[in-house]
N, C-alpha and C positions, 0 to 999 in steps of 0.2 A: 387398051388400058382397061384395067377393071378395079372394083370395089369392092374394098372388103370389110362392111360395116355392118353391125348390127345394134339397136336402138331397141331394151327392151321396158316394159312397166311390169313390176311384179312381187310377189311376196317371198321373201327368206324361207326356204327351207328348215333352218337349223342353225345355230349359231356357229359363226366363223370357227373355221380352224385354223389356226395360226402356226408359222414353221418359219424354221432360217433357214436361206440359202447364202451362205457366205458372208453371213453378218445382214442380209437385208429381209426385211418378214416379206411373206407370202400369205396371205389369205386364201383362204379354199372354200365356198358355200353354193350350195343349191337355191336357184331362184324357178319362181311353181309362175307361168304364164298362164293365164286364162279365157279361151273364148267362148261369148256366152254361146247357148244353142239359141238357136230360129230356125220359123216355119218358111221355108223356100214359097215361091209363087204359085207353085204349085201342090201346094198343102203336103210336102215331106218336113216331119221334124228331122230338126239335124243337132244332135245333143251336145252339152257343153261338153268342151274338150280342155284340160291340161297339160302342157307340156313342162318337163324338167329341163333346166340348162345350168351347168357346173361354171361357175365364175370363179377367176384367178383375178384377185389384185397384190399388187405389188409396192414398195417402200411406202412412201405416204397413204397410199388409198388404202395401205393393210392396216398400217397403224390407225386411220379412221373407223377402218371397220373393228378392231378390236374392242375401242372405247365405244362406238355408238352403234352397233348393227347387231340386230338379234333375233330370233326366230320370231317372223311375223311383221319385220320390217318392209313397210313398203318402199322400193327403189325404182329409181329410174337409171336406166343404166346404157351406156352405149361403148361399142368395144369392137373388137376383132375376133371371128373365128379361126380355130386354131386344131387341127384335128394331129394326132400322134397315136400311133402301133406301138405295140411291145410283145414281148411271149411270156405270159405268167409262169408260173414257179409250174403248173402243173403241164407248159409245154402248151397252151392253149393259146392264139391269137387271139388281142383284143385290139379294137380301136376305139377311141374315143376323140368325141370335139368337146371344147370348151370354150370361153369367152372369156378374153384378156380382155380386162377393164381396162379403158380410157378415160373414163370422165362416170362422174356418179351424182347422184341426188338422194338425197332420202326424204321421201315424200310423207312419211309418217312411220312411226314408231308403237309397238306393242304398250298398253297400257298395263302396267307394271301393277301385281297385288300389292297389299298393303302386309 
């Protein structure tokens, strides 16, 4: 048996894209993960690093993210990996993973100008 879970904390890319597939919305957004850097035991730094991960939510969780998720939302998010191929238009293989949302939080929110 195995697992297929992923449990992340981290800030919106970019405000949702929203789309129908067959009358149900889909959200599409990039979430920016961050670890800080540190000096190992042995006095190497090791520099902060960021990673990008593409997150898919679907019928309810889209329609939340529509009304309340925006570039700079902080989320907690836990999901499933999900990788898929295709051949672009120009004949070139691509693969990509992403993160099917299962459960979400939003742990704070962009503070809005006035």
């Amino acid at each position: 048996m195995s697992v297929n879970k992923v449990i992340l904390v981290g800030n919106v890319g970019q405000d949702p894209e929203i789309r129908y597939v067959e009358k149900r919305p889909v959200a599409e957004m990039s979430l920016a993960t961050t670890e800080r850097g540190y000096r190992t035991a042995s006095g190497v730094d090791i520099p902060e690093r960021t990673e990008w991960h593409r997150l898919i939510m679907w019928d309810s969780a889209a329609d939340t993210a529509e009304k309340y998720i925006r570039k700079g939302t902080k989320l907690f998010v836990e999901g499933k990996l999900r990788t898929r191929t295709w051949v672009d238009r120009a004949g070139v293989a691509r693969k990509v993973t992403e993160i099917y949302v299962d459960n979400f939080d939003i742990l704070s929110r962009p503070q809005t100008q006035p």
